[in-house]
C-alpha positions in Angstrom: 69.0 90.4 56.4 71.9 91.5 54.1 75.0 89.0 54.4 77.4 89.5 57.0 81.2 89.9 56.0 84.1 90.1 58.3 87.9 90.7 57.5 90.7 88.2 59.1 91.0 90.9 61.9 87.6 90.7 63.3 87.5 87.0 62.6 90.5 87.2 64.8 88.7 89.0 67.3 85.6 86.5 67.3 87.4 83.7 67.6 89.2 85.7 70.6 86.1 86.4 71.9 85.0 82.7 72.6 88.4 81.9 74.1 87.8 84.8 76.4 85.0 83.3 77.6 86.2 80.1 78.4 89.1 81.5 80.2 87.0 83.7 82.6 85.3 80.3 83.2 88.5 78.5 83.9 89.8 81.3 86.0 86.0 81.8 88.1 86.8 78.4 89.5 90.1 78.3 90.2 91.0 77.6 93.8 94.4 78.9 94.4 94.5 82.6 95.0 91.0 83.6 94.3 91.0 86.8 94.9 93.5 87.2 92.0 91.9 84.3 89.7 88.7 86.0 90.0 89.9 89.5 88.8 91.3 88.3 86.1 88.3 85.8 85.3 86.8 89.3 85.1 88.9 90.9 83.1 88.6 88.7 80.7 84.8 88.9 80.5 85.6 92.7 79.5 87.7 92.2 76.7 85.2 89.9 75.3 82.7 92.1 75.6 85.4 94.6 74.0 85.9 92.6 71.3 81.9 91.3 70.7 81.2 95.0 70.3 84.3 95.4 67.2 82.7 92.3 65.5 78.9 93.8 66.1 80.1 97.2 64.5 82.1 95.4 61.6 79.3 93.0 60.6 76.8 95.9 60.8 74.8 94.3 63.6 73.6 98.2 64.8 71.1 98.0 62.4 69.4 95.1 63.5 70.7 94.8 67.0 71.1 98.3 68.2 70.5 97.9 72.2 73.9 96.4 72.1 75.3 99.6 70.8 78.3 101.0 73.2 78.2 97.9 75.3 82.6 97.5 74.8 83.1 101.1 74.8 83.9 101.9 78.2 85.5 98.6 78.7 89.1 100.4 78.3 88.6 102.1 81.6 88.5 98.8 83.3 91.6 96.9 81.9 94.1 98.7 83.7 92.7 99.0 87.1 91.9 95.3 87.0 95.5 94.4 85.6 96.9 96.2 88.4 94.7 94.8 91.0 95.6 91.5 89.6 99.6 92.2 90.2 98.6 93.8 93.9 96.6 90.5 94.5 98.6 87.7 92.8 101.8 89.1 94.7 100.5 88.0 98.0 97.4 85.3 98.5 96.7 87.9 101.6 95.5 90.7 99.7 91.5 91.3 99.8 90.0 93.8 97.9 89.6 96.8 99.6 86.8 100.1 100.1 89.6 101.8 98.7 90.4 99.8 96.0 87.1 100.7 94.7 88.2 103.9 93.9 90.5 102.8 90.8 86.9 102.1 89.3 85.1 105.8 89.6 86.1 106.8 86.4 84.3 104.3 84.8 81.1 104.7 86.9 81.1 108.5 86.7 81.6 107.8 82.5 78.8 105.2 82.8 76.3 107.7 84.2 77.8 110.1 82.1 76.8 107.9 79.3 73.2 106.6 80.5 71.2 109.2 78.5 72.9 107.0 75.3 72.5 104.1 76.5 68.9 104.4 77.5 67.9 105.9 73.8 65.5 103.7 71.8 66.8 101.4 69.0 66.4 103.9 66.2 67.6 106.7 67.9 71.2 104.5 68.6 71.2 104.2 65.0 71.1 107.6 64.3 73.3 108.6 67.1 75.9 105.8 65.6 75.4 107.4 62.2 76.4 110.8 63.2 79.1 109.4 64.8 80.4 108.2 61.7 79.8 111.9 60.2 82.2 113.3 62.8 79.2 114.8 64.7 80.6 113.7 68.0 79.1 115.2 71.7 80.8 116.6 74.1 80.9 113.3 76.3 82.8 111.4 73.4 85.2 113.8 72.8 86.3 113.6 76.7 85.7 110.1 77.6 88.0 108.6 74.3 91.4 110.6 75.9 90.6 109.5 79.6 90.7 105.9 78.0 94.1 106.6 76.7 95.3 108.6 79.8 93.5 105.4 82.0 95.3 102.4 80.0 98.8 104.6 80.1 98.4 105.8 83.7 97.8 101.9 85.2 100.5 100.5 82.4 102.7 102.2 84.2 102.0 101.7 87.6 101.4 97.8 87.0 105.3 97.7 86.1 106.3 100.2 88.8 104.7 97.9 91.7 106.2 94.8 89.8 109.3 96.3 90.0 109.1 96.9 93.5 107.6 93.2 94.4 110.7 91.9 92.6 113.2 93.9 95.5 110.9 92.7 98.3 110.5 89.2 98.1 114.6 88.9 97.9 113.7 89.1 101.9 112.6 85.5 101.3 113.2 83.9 98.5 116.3 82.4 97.1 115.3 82.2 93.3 112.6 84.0 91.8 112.3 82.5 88.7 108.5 81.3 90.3 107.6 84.4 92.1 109.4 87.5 90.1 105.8 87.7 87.8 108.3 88.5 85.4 105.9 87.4 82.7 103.5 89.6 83.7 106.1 92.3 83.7 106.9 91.6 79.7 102.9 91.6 79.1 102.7 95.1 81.5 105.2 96.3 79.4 104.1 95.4 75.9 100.6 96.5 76.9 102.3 100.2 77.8 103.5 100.4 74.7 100.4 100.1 72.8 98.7 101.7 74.9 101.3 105.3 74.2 101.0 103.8 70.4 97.2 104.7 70.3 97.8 107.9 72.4 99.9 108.8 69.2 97.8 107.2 66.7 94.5 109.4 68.3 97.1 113.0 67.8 98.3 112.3 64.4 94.5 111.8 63.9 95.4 109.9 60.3 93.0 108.7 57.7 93.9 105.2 58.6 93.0 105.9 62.2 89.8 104.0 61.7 92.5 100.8 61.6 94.5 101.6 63.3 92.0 101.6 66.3 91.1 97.6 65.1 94.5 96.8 65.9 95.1 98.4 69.1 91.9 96.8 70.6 92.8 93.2 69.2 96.4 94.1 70.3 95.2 94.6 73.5 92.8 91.9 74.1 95.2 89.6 73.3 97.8 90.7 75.9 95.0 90.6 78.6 94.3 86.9 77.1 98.2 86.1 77.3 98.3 87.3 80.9 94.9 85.1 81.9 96.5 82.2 79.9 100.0 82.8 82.6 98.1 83.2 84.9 96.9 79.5 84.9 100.9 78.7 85.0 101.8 80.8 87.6 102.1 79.0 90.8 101.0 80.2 94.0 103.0 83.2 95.6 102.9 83.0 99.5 103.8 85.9 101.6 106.0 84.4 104.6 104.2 85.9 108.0 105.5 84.7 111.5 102.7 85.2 113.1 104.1 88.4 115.1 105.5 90.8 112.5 105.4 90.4 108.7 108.2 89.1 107.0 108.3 91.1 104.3 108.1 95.1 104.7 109.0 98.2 102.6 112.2 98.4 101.3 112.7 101.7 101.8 111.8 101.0 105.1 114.7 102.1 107.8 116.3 98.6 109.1 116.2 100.0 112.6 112.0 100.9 112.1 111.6 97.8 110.7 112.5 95.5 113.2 112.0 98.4 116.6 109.3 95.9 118.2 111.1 92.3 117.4 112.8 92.1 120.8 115.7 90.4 120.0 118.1 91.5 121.6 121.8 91.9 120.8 123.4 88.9 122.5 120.4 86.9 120.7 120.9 88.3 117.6 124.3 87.8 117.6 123.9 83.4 118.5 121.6 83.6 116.0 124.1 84.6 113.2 126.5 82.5 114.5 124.2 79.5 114.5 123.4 80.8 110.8 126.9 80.9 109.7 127.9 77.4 110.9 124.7 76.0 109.7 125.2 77.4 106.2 129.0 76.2 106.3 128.3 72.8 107.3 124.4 71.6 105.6 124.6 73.9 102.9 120.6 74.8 102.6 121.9 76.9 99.9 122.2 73.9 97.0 118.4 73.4 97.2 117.2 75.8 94.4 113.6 76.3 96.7 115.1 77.5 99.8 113.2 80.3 101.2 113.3 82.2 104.4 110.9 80.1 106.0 112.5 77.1 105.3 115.8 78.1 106.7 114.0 79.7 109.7 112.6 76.4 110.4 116.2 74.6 110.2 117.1 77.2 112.5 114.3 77.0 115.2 113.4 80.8 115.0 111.3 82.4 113.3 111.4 83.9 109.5 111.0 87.8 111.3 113.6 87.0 114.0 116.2 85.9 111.0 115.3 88.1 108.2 116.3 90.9 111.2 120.3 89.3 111.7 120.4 88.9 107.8 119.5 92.9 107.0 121.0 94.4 110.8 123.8 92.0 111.4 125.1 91.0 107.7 123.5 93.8 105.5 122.4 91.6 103.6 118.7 90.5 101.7 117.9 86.8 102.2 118.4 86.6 98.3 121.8 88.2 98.1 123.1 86.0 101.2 122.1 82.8 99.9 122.9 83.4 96.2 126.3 84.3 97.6 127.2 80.6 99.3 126.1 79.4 95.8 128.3 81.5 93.9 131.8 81.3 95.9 130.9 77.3 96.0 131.2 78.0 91.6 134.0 79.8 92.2 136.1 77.0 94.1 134.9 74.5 91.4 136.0 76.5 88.6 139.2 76.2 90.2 139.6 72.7 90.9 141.1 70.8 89.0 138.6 68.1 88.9 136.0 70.6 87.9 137.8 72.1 85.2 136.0 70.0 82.3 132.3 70.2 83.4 130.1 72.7 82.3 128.9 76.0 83.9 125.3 75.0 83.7 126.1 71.5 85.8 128.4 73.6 88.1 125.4 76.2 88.2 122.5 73.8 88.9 124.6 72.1 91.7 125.0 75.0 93.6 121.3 75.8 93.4 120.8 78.1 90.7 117.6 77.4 89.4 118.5 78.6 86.1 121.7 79.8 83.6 120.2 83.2 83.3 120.0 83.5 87.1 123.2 82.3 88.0 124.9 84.8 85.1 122.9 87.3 86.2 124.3 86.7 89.8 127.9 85.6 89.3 128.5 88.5 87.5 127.0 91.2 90.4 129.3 89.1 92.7 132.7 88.9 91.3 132.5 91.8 88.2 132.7 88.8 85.6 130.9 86.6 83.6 131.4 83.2 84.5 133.0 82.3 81.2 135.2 84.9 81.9 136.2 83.7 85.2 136.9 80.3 83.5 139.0 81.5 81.3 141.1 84.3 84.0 141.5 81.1 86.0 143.0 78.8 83.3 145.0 81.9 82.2 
């Protein structure tokens, strides 16, 4: 057997490999959430396949191994249908897989029984296929499938970030911070991922001599955002979905208010003692300055229900249980900034006793609430 010899990239992409594997172990076995775990457990047992099959072709392994031939190639149709079932299903420990969900997978099946006549071919005749391939001789059925990759991985790229986007506005129906729910990791990795993704669709029109390469790196590039998201994913805590029992908590948010709540049966006079009974309670315990406060949580203080309240927060104050909360916090900075006994402690301290959960959070906020930073508001009070 001639000796083997593998450039840093593939050695890269070997040792990548084995961690892949090891993750989709981890993540097989992992109680919490999994229906999402599981997914990605798969997932990751495609990109090492993905990656196995660059190594095989590098080392020359065809020639003595040529049933594995192909076995990664249509693995690119499955990373973004199983990245965006992972968002769907990590956003809400509810979520089962579906008969419909199936359907993100046909184009892969129809390309694997597209493919079958190649991969059924004996051992020599793989070698000669893979030679001619390497000619430029390819069929018909390459020249299709390789663009429905590239359409597949932009296509899902985008809609993974487009329903992350839209997970971030709903659960400010419940949540307080989202620094633990937002998946705004996931969001980055979605978002790096679409970019390399339109990087190959560019690379694959240019059509350059370097292609070839270029094609190493994408794959790695890749893999290794799928192995960053599995490697979150172990970090990520658990994201619950707040149901009351009667109605969901969360809905649409381009769902009409008045649809949305047309079955509660509260009534006016109730609704109206309820946000009374809010108000005072949020004047006088201030739930606000614990940085976990959630819908449910305040529901419970309350004695109603998380529905019942999320209803008087969006119909009677026109407000998300997010922006309402995060509003307390903020005037509470406010009236410390312009104490005088305040005046020498830091923002972050000010920040963290109000509840923020973080200094990019509570910027972020203070300054959709009052139009300033709050250094600037510092400094227009001591003015």
């Amino acid at each position: 057997m001639a000796t083997i010899t593998l450039d840093w990239l593939h050695v890269v992409a070997l040792l990548g490999a084995v961690q892949g594997l090891m993750l989709a172990g981890v993540l097989a076995v992992r109680r919490r959430n999994r229906t999402a775990n599981r997914i990605l457990a798969i997932v990751m047992l495609a990109s090492t396949i993905s990656l196995m099959s660059a190594v095989y072709l590098a080392a020359g392994w065809e020639q003595v191994f040529p049933h594995f031939f192909g076995a990664g190639y249509l693995m690119p149709l499955l990373f973004g249908p199983l990245v965006y079932l992972y968002a769907v299903t990590a956003s809400d420990r509810a979520r089962r897989l579906t008969r419909r969900d199936a359907l993100h997978f046909a184009p892969f099946v129809v390309a694997l029984i597209v493919c079958l006549p190649i991969y059924l071919m004996s051992g020599p005749d793989k070698i000669a296929f893979y030679q001619a391939l390497q000619r430029g001789e390819a069929p018909l059925v390459i020249r299709v499938i390789d663009p429905l990759k590239l359409l597949s991985g932009v296509t899902y790229a985008t809609m993974t970030l487009l329903f992350l986007r839209r997970h971030r506005a709903r659960i400010k129906d419940s949540y307080s911070s989202l620094e633990r729910v937002n998946l705004q990791w996931l969001v980055r990795l979605a978002a790096a991922a679409a970019a390399i993704w339109v990087l190959a669709v560019a690379l694959e029109v240019l059509q350059s001599p370097a292609s070839q390469r270029g094609d190493d790196i994408i794959t790695l590039a890749i893999t290794l955002l799928v192995y960053g998201i599995g490697y979150m994913a172990l970090r990520q805590p658990e994201i619950f979905r707040f149901d009351t029992g009667e109605y969901p908590a969360l809905a649409p948010p381009s769902e009409p208010v008045e649809s949305r709540y047309e079955r509660s049966g509260l009534s006016d006079w109730e609704a109206a003692a309820l946000k009374s009974t809010l108000l005072a309670a949020m004047e006088q315990d201030r739930p606000w300055q614990d940085s976990d406060l959630t819908l449910a949580d305040l529901a419970r203080r309350l004695s109603t229900t998380p529905h019942k309240l999320s209803e008087v927060l969006n119909s009677q104050l026109a407000q998300t249980f997010y922006d309402f909360v995060n509003g307390y916090r903020v005037r509470y900075v406010q009236s410390r900034i312009e104490s005088e006994d305040a005046r020498n402690l830091k923002l972050l301290s000010l920040a963290l006793d109000a509840g923020f959960a973080s200094k990019s959070t509570f910027n972020e906020v203070f300054k959709k609430h009052t139009g300033k930073t709050p250094s600037d508001y510092r400094r227009s009070v001591a003015a």
